[in-house]
C-alpha positions as CSV (number, residue, x, y, z in Angstrom):
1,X,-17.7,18.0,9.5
2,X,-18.9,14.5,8.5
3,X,-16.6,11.7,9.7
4,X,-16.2,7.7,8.8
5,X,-17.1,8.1,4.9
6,X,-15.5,7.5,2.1
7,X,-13.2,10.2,2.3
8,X,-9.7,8.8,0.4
9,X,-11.7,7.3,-2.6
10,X,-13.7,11.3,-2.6
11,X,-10.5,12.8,-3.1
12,X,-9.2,10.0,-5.5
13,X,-13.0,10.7,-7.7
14,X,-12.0,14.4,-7.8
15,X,-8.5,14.3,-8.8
16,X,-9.6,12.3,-11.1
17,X,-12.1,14.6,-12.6
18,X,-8.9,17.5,-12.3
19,X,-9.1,18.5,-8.6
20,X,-6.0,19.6,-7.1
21,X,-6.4,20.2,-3.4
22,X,-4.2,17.5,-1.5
23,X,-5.5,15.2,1.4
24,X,-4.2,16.2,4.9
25,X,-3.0,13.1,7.7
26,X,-3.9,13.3,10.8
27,X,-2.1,11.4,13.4
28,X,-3.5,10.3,16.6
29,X,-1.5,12.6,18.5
30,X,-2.6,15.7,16.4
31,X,0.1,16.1,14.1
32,X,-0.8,16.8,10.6
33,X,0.6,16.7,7.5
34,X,-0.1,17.0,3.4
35,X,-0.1,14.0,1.5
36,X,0.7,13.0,-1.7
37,X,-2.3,14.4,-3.8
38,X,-3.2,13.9,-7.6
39,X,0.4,14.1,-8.0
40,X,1.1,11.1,-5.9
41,X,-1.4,8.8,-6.4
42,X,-2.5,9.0,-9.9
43,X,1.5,9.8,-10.9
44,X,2.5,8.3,-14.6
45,X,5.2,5.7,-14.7
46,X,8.4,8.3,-14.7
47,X,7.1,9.4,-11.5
48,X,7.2,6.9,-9.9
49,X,9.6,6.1,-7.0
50,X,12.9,4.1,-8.1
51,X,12.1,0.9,-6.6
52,X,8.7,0.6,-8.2
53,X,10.0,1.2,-11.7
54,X,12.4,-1.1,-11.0
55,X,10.4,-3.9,-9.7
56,X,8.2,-3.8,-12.8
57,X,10.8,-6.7,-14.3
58,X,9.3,-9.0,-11.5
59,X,6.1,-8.7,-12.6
60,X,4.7,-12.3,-14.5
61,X,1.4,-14.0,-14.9
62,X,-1.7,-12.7,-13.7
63,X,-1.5,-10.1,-11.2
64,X,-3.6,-8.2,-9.1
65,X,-3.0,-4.9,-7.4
66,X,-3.3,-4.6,-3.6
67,X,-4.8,-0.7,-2.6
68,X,-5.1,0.3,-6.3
69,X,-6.5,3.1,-5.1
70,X,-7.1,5.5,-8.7
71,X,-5.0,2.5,-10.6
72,X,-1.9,4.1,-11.7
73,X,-0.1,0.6,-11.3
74,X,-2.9,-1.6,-12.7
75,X,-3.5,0.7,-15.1
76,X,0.2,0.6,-16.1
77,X,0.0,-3.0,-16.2
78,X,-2.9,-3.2,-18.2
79,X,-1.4,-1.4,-21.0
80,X,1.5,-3.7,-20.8
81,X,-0.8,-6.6,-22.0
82,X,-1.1,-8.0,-18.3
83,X,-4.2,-9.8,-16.7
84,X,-4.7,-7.5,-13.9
85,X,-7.3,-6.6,-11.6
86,X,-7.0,-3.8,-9.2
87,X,-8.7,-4.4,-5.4
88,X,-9.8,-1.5,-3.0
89,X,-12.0,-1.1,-0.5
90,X,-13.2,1.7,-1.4
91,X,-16.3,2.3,-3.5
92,X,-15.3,5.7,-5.0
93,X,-10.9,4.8,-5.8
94,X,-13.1,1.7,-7.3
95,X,-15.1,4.3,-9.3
96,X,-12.3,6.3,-10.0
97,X,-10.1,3.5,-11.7
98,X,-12.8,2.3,-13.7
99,X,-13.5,6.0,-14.8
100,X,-9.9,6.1,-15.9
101,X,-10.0,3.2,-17.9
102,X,-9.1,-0.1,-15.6
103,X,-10.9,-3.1,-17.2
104,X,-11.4,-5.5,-14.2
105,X,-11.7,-4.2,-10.0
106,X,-12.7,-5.6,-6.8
107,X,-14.2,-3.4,-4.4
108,X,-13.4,-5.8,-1.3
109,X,-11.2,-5.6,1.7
110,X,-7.3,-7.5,1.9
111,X,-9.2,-9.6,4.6
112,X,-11.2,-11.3,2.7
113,X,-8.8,-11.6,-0.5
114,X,-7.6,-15.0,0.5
115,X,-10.6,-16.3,-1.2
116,X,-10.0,-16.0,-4.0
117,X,-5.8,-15.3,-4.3
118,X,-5.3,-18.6,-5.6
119,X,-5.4,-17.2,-9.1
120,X,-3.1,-15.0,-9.1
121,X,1.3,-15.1,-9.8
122,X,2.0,-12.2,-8.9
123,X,0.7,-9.6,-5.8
124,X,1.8,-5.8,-5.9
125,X,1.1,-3.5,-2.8
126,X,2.6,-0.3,-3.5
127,X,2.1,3.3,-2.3
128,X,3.5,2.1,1.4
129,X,1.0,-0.7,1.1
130,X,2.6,-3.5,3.4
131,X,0.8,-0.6,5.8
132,X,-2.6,-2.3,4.6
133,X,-1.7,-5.0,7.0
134,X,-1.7,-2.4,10.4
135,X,0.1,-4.2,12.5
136,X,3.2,-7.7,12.9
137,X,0.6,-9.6,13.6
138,X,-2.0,-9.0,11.5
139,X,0.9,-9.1,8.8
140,X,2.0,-12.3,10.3
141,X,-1.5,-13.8,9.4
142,X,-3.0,-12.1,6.4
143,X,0.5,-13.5,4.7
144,X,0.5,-17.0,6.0
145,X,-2.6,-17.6,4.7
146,X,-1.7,-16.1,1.1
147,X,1.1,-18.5,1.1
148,X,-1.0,-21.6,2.2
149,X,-3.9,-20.3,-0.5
150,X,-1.4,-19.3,-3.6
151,X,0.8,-21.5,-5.9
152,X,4.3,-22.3,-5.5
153,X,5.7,-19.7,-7.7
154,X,3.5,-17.3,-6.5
155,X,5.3,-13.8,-5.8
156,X,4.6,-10.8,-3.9
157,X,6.1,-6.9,-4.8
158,X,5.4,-5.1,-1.2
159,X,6.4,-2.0,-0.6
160,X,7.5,-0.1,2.7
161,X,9.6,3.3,4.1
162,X,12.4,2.6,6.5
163,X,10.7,4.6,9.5
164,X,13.8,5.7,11.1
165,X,15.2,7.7,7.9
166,X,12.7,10.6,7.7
167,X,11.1,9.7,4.3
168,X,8.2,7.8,5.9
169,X,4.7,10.2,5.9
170,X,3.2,11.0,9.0
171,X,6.0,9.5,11.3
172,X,9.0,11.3,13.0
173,X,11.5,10.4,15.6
174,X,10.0,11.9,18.6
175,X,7.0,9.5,17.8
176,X,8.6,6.3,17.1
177,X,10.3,6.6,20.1
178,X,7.5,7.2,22.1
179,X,6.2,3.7,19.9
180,X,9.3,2.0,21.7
181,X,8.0,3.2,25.1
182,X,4.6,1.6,24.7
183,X,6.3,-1.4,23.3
184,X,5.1,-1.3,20.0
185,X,6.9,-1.3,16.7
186,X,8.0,2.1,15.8
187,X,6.5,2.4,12.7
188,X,3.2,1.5,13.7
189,X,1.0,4.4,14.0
190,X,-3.3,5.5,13.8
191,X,-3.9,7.9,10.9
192,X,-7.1,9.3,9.6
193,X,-7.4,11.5,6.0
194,X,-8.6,14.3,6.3
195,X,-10.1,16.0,2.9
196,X,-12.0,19.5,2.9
197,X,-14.8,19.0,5.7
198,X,-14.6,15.1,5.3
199,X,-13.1,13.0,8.2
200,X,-11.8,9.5,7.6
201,X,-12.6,6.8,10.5
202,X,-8.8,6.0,12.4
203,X,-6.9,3.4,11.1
204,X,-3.6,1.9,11.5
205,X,-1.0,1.9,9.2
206,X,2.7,0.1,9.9
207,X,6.5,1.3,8.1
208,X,8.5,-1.6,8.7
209,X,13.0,-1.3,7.3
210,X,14.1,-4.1,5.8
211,X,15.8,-5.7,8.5
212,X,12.4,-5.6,10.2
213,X,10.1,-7.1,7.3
214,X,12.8,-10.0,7.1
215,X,12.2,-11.1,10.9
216,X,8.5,-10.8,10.4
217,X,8.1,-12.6,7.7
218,X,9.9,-15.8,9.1
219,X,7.5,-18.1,9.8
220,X,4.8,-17.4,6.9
221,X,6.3,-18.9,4.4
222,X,7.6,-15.6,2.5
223,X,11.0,-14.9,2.5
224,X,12.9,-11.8,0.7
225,X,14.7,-12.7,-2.6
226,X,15.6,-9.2,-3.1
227,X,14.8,-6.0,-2.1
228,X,15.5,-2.7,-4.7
229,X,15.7,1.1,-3.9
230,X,19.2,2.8,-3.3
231,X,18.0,5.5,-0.6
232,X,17.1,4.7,2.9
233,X,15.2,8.0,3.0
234,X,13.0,6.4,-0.3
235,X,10.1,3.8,-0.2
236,X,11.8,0.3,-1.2
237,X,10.2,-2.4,-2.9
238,X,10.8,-6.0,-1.3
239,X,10.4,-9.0,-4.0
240,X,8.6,-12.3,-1.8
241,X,8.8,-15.5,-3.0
242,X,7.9,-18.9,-1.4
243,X,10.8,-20.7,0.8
């Protein structure tokens, strides 16, 4: 077993080369389940959920694609005539969207993104990607200092799964409860990926409803203008704009 590599952007190289075999979630408690696979995270626009096709009318100026992972949005984007660049921190998704044809990516973390946000109109984090921030505070920051850093008009497509409705990966009611014990949120939770005899380090990911990215967001200077997706079993996609 070798644990802490690159272990996502492996799987994301090999699906990309026509692998099939689907990375595994382990959560802290032991729990496991499949995830998404090639079929997930390099799916073509049609598969897409609802809410991100839907939220492709938002989309204006330069833009540049939170978690790219393989690139299926930036890539989508990019054949739209958009100037798009794809960020990941990992070396091999990085390798992986280039290898299927994304022009521009930045192999960097969200952390240090603020550098060099300024540039950009419009900020997409899909795949369950308001996760990237871990935890209401760390959310609380990483977006303050986006809306201090970006323009005016600057606008932000983040998307979520309502943790309480069964659609959210690696998170069921026994364990959000036992969140609410510990007096966390219940849709924070520690995950590692788990793919053939590769280990992922732990890392935190956070499902927030709608309700409960509204309250976090006050304060940062984000507020929802809209939020699409029909099913509250189904990711949703929240439109952020300055105000």
């Amino acid at each position: 077993m070798r644990m802490g590599a690159d272990v996502f952007g492996r799987a994301l190289l090999d699906w990309t080369q026509g692998g099939k075999v689907p990375e595994i979630l382990e959560r802290d408690d032991g729990w496991t389940e499949e995830g998404a696979g090639h079929g997930g995270y390099l799916a073509k626009y049609k598969d897409w959920p609802s809410a991100e096709r839907q939220s492709m009318r938002y989309v204006r100026g330069r833009v540049i694609d939170v978690g790219c992972g393989g690139g299926r949005v930036t890539l989508y984007l990019q054949q739209r005539g958009f100037d798009v660049v794809g960020l990941d921190a990992s070396p091999l998704a990085v390798r992986a969207a280039k290898i299927r044809g994304l022009e521009k990516a930045w192999c960097m973390s969200v952390d240090t993104l603020a550098r060099r946000i300024r540039s950009f109109d419009t900020i997409v984090l899909f795949g369950n990607n308001f996760g990237i921030f871990g935890s209401p505070t760390r959310a609380r920051k990483i977006l303050t200092d986006w809306a201090e850093r970006t323009q005016p008009d600057a606008r932000i497509l983040v998307e979520s799964t309502n943790p309480y409705c069964g659609g959210a990966p690696a998170l069921d009611r026994a364990y959000y409860r036992q969140n609410r014990q510990r007096g966390i949120m219940p849709g924070q939770c520690n995950l590692r990926i788990w793919y053939g005899n590769r280990s992922s380090a732990w890392f935190p990911w956070l499902f927030v409803s709608r309700t409960e990215m509204r309250a976090l967001l006050r304060g940062t200077g984000w507020r929802q203008s809209r939020v699409l997706g029909a099913r509250s079993s189904e990711p949703y996609v929240a439109v952020l704009e300055k105000g």
